[in-house]
Steps between C-alpha positions, in 0.01 A plus 500: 500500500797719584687434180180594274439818710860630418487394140151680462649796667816518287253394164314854580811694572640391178177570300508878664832528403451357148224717450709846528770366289744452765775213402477276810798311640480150584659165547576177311450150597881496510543828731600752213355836526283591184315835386137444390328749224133527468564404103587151668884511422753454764867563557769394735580793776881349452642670217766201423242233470217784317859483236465135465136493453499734280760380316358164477167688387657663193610173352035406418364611199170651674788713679608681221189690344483878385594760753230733577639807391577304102255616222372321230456090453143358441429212689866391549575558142759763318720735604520672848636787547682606832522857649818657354466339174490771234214375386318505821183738468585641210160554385332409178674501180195667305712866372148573514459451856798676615 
């Protein structure tokens, strides 16, 4: 009775604190500290294993999609173009519409 009182009291705190957007810090299975986003993605508080992980992450294909700040591809197809590119918001190429 105990055990499910504390882990209905910590399920509420961490829906409060989910609910502002607060990243909340917990703790694995195997006693590593973690940060927990409302988004539902998590990171090691330890930078030198938060390294590893994410080096390990890097090495999936779903891992490596377009940046946010990119323009252009349609439905993962053709070119994308990163800020700094020349051709990054250029505009159209209509003289017309210049």
């Amino acid at each position: 009775m105990k055990r499910a009182l504390v882990a209905l009291l910590a399920a509420a705190g961490l829906s409060a604190s989910a609910r502002d957007g607060a990243p909340v810090e917990g703790i694995t299975a195997a006693g590593d500290k973690v940060l927990l986003h409302p988004n539902g993605r998590w990171e090691y508080l330890d930078a030198n294993k938060a390294a590893a992980a994410r080096k390990v992450a890097e090495q999936y294909p779903e891992n490596r999609v377009r940046p946010a700040d990119a323009q252009g591809g349609w439905f993962g197809l053709g070119r994308t173009v990163m800020p700094g590119d020349p051709d990054y918001n250029r505009g159209s190429l209509n003289p017309k519409m210049r």
